[in-house]
SEPA-238739 format. One line per field, with one value per residue (C-alpha): residue in three letters; z, x, y. Coordinates in steps of 0.02 Angstrom, whole numbers, plus 32768, in hexadecimal, padded with zeros to 4 digits. Each point is the difference from the previous one (the first is absolute). Layout:
BEGIN
residuo <- (ALA  ...) $
c3 <- (Z  ...) $
c1 <- (X  ...) $
c2 <- (Y  ...) $
% end
This chain:
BEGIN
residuo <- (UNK  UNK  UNK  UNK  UNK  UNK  UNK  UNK  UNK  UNK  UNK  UNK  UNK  UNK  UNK  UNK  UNK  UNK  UNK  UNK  UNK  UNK  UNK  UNK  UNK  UNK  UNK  UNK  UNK  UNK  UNK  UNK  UNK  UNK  UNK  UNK  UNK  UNK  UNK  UNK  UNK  UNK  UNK  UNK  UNK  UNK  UNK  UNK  UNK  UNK  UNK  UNK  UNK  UNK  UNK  UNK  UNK  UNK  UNK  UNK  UNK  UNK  UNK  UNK  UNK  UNK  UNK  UNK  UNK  UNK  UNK  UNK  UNK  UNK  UNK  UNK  UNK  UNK  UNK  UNK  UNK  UNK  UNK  UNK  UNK  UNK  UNK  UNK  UNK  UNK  UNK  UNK  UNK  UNK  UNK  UNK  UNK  UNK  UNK  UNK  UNK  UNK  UNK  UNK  UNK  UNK  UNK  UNK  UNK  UNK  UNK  UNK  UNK  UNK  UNK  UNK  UNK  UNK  UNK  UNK  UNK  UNK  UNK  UNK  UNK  UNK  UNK  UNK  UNK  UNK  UNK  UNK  UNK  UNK  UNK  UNK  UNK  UNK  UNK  UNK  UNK  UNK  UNK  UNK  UNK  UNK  UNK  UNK  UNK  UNK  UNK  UNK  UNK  UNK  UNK  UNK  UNK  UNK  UNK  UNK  UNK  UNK  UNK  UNK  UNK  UNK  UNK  UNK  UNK  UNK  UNK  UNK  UNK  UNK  UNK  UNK  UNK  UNK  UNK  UNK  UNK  UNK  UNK  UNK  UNK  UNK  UNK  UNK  UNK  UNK  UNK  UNK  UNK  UNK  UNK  UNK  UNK  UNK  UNK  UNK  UNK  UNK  UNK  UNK  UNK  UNK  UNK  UNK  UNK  UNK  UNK  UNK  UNK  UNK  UNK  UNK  UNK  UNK  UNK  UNK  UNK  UNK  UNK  UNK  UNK  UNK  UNK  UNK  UNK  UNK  UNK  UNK  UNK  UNK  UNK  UNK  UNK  UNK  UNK  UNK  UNK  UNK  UNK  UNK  UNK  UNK  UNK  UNK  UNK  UNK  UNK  UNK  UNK  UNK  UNK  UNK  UNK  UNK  UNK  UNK  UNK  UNK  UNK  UNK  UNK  UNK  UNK  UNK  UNK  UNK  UNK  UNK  UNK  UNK  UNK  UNK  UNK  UNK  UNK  UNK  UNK  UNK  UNK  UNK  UNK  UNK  UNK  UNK  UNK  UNK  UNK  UNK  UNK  UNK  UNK  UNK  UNK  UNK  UNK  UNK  UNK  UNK  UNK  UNK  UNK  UNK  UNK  UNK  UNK  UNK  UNK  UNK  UNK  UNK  UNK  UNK  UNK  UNK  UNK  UNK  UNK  UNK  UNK  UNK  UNK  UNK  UNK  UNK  UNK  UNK  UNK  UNK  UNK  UNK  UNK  UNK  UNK  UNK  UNK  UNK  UNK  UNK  UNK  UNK  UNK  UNK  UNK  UNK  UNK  UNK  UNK  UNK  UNK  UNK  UNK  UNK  UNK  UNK  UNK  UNK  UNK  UNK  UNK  UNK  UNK  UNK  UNK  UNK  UNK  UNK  UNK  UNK  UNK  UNK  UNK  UNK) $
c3 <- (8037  7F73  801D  7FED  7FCA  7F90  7F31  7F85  7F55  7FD6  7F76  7FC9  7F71  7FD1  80B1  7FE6  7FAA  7FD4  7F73  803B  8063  8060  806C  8077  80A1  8095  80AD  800E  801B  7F5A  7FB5  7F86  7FA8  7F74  7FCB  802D  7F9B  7FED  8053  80BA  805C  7F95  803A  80B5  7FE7  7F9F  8099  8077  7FA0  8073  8099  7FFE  7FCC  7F6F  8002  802E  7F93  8044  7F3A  7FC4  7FB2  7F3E  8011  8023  7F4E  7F84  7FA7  7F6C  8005  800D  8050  80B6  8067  8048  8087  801F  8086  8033  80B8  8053  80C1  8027  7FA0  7FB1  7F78  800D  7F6E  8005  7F6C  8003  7F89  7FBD  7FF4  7F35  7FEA  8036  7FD5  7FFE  80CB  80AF  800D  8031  8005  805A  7FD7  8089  7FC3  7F74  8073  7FEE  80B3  8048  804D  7FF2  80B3  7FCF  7FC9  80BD  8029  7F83  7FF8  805B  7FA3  8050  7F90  801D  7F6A  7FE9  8006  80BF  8035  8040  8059  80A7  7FC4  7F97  8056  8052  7F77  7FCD  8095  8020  7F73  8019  8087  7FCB  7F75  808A  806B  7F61  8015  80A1  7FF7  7F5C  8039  8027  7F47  8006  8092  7FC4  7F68  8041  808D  7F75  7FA8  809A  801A  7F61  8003  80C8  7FC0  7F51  807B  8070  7F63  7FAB  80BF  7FEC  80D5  7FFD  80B7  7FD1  7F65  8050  80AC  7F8B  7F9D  8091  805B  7F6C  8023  80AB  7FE5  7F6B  8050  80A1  7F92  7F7C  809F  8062  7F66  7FEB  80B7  7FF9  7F65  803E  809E  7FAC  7F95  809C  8053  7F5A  7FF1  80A6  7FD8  7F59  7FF5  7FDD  7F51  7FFB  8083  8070  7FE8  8088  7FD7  8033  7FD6  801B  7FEE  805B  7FF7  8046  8091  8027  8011  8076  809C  7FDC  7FD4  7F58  8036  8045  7F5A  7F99  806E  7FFA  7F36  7FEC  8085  7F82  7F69  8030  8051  7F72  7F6D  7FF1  8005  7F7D  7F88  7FF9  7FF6  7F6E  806B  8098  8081  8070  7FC4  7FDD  7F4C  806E  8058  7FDD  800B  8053  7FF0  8070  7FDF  8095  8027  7FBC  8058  7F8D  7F7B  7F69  7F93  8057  7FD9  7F56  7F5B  8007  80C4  7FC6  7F7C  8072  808E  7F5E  7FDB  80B0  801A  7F4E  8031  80A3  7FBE  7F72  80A8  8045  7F68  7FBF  8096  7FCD  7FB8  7FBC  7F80  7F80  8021  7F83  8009  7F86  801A  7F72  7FDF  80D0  7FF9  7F8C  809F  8081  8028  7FE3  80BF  800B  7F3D  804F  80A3  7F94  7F85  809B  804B  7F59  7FD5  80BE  7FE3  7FB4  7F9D  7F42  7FFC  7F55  7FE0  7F94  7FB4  7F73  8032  8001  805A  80AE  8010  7FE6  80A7  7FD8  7F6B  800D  8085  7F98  7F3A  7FA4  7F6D  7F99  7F9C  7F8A  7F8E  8068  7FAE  8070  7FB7  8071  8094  8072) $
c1 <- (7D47  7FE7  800F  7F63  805D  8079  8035  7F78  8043  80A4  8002  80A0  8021  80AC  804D  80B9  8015  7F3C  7FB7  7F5F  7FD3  7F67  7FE1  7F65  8029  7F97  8036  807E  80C0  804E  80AD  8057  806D  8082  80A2  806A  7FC2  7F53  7F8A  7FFE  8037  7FA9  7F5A  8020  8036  7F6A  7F99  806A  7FB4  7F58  805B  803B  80B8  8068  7FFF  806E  808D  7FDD  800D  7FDC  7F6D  8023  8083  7F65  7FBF  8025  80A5  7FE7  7F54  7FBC  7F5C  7FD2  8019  7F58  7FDE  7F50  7FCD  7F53  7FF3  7FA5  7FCD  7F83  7F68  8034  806B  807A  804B  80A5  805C  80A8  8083  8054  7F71  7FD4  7FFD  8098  805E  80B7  7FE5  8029  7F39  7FB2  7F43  7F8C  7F4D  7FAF  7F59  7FFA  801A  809B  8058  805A  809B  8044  7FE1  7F5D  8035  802C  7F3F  7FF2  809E  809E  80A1  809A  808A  80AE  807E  80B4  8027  7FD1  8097  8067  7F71  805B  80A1  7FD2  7FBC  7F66  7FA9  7FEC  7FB3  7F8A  7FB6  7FF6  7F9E  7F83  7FD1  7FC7  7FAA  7F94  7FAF  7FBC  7FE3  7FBC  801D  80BB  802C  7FBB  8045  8095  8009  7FB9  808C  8093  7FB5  7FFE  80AF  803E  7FA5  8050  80A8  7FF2  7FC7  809A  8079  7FC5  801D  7F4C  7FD1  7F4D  7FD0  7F31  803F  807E  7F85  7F7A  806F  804E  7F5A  7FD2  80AC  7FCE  7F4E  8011  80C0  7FAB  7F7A  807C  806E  7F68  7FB8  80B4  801A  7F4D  802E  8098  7FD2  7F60  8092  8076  7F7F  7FD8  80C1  8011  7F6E  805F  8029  80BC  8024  801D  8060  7F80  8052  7FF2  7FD2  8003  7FF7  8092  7FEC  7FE9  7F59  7FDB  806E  7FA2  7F5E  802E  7FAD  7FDC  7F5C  7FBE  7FFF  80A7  8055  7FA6  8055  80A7  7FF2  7FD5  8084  8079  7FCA  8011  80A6  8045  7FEB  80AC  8043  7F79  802D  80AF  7FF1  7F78  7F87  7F8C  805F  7F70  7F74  7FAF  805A  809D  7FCB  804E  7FA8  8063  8022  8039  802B  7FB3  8072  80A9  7FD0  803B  7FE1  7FBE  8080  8085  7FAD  801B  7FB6  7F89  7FDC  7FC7  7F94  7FBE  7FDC  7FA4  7F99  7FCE  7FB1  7FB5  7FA4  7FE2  7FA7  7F9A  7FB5  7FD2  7FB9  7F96  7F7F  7FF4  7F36  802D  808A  8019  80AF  8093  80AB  8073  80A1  8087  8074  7FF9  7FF1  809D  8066  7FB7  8018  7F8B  7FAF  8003  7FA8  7F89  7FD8  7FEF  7F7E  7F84  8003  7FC3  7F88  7FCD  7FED  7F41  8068  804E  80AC  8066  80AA  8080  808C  8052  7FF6  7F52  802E  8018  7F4F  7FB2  7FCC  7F91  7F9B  7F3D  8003  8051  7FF3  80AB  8002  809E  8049  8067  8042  7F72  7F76  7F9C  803B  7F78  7F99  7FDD) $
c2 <- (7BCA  8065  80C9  8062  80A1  8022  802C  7FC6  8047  8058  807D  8053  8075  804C  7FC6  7FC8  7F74  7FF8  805E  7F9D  7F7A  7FBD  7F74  7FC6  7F9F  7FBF  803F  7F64  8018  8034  7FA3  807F  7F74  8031  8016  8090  809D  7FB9  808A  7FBD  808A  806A  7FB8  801A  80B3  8022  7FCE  805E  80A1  7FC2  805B  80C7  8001  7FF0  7F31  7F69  804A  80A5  8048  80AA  7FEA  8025  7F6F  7F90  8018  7F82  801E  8070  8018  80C2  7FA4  802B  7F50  7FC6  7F78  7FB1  7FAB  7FAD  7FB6  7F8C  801D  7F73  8038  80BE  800B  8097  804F  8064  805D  807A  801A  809A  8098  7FEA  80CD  800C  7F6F  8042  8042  7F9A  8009  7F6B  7FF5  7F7E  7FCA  7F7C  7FD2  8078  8091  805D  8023  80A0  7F86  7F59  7FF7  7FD6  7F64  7FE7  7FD5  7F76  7FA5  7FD1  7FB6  7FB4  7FCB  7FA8  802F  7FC4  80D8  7FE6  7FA0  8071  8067  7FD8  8047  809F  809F  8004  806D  7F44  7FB1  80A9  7FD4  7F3C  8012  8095  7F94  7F8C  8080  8025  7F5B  8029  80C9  803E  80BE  7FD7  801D  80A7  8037  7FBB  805C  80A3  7FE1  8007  808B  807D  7FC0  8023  80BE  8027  7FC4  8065  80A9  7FEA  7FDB  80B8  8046  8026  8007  8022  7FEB  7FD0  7F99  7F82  7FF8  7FD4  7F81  7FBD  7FDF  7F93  7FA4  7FE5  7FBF  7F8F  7FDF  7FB3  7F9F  7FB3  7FBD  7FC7  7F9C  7FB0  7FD1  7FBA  7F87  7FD2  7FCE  7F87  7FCC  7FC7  7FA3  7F9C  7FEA  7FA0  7F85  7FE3  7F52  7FB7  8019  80C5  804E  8050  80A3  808E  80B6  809E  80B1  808C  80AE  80A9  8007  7F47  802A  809E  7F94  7F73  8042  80AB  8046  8033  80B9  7FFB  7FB0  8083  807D  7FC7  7FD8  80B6  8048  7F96  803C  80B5  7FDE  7FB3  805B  804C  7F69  7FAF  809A  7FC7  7F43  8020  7F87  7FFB  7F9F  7FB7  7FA8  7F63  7FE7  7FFB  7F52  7F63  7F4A  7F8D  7F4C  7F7B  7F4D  7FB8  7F5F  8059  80A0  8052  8096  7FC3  8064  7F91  7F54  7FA2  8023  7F71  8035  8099  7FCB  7F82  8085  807F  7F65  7FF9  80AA  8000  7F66  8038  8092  7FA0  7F95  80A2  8042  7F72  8001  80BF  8019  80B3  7FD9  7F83  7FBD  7FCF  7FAC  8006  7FAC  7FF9  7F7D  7FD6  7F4B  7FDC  802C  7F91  7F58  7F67  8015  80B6  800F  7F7F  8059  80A6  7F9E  7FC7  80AD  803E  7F8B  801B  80C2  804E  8056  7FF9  7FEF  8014  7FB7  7FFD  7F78  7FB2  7F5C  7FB3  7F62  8070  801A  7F4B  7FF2  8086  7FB9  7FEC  8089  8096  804A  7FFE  805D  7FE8  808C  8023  80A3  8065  7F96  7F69  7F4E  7FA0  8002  7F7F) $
% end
């Protein structure tokens, strides 16, 4: 079945390794064929710009624009959601192209925040950079998994963000010794609130994600979740009023102590997510290398299930250079799920002859030296 929503035309100008480029689609799965150095990547990163963030590569954004152009990098996008057509432009602000500003037009009107980008779209991606998310901090995983709550809250990006922000400004105050009673009470009940909300909207995902997971059928590992942190503990079976209490009790308590670490030491960007291979019961930092990937594979797909029933978002997938690592069933089993899915899913690889399965159902456009050698 063919997906009503997705990527109609793609419009780069002075984005890495494009000075310009532009290419219309239907809403089919895309191929990204090529060899190594040919612009791939660089086409899923420019549509990971359709979420708030700094992209798949998680770049500063001057090292976005095109090497050794002056010329502010620009991405255009035009949408299809059943019958309305959805336009969506950002790049680096034009009046100011030397900043960290990025600006974002959707449908011609220029937007406050990137969360705005929140209502419209949703983007899950799968990079070879995400191996080791099991075995790296879990800065890492945090953010793994608020990329997927912005598929199903729009206002988690912004809470998110305003979230970090207040953080930053309490743990700036109690740095300079500066103990304004009615300033860190006011800061800190912003913590609390939007603390509370940010955990909520995680447990809430994660949960939809675990009961997908154990309907999953035998080719991923069905791979159990769960959240760890303060905040998550305070929660199970306590009322709302009762955590806010305690979360500001802790605050106040602790700001000695915060002062002298240099950062706020309760608090929802403290939590971990948690992964469990189900039949070796085990963490998934201990498993394999090709375990892991299998179980990251898992929940990404998991989630693009969840999201492509959504109405309120247009959904995208973007997985890079995944199916050169699995074998001949598991690439097969991953191709039926996708052509399953409403949704359009764009992958990556150097070797065309992995993805035959696929043709008639899918559009592979080969590349080369950033410029489109065919279409098909």
């Amino acid at each position: 079945m063919i997906p009503i929503r997705g990527v109609e035309r793609l419009s780069l100008s002075h984005f890495r390794c494009y000075e310009i480029f532009s290419v219309s689609l239907d809403t089919r799965p895309v191929i990204l064929t090529g060899p190594n150095g040919a612009g791939k990547t660089n086409l899923l990163e420019s549509l990971s710009f359709l979420i708030p963030g700094r992209g798949l590569r998680r770049s500063s954004l001057s090292e976005v624009r095109r090497h050794g152009s002056t010329d502010p990098w620009a991405i255009s996008i035009q949408l299809q959601d059943e019958e309305e057509q959805i336009h969506i432009g950002t790049g680096l602000d034009p009046e100011s192209p030397d900043s960290e500003r990025r600006i974002t037009k959707i449908n011609g009107e220029k937007v406050k925040s990137q969360s705005s980008l929140t209502e419209w779209v949703s983007v899950l991606w799968l990079t070879p950079q995400m191996d080791r998310l099991f075995l790296e901090g879990s800065q890492g995983r945090r953010r793994f998994l608020d990329r997927l709550v912005y598929g199903f809250d729009s206002g988690h990006a912004q809470r998110l963000n305003r979230y970090e922000q207040v953080l930053r400004e309490r743990n700036l105050l109690l740095r300079q010794g500066r103990y304004d009673p009615h300033w860190l009470n006011g800061l800190e009940e912003i913590l609390v609130d939007e603390g509370i909300a940010l955990t909520i909207a995680r447990r809430e995902v994660v949960a939809q994600l675990s009961s997908v997971l154990k309907h999953k059928g035998n080719a991923f590992p069905q791979a159990e979740l769960a959240l760890e942190g303060t905040v998550e503990n305070l929660l199970d079976g306590r009322s709302l009023l009762d955590v806010e209490e305690e979360m500001r009790r802790f605050l106040q308590a602790s700001r000695e102590q915060d002062r002298l670490t240099g950062r706020t030491s309760m608090g929802p960007h403290r939590s971990d997510l948690l992964v469990v291979h189900p039949e070796k019961k085990q963490p998934a930092a201990l498993c394999s290398t090709g375990e892991q990937k299998a179980l990251l594979l898992s929940i990404v797909m998991a989630s693009a299930q969840l999201l492509s029933v959504r109405a309120d978002t247009i959904p995208l997938l973007l997985l890079d250079e995944v199916v050169a690592h699995l074998d001949a069933s598991r690439r097969s089993a991953l191709f039926d799920e996708l052509l399953k899915l409403k949704i359009q899913a764009w992958l990556t690889g150097t070797d065309v002859s992995l993805f035959e399965e696929l043709q008639g159902n899918v559009q592979f456009l080969s590349l080369k030296e950033a410029r489109l050698v065919s279409k098909t």
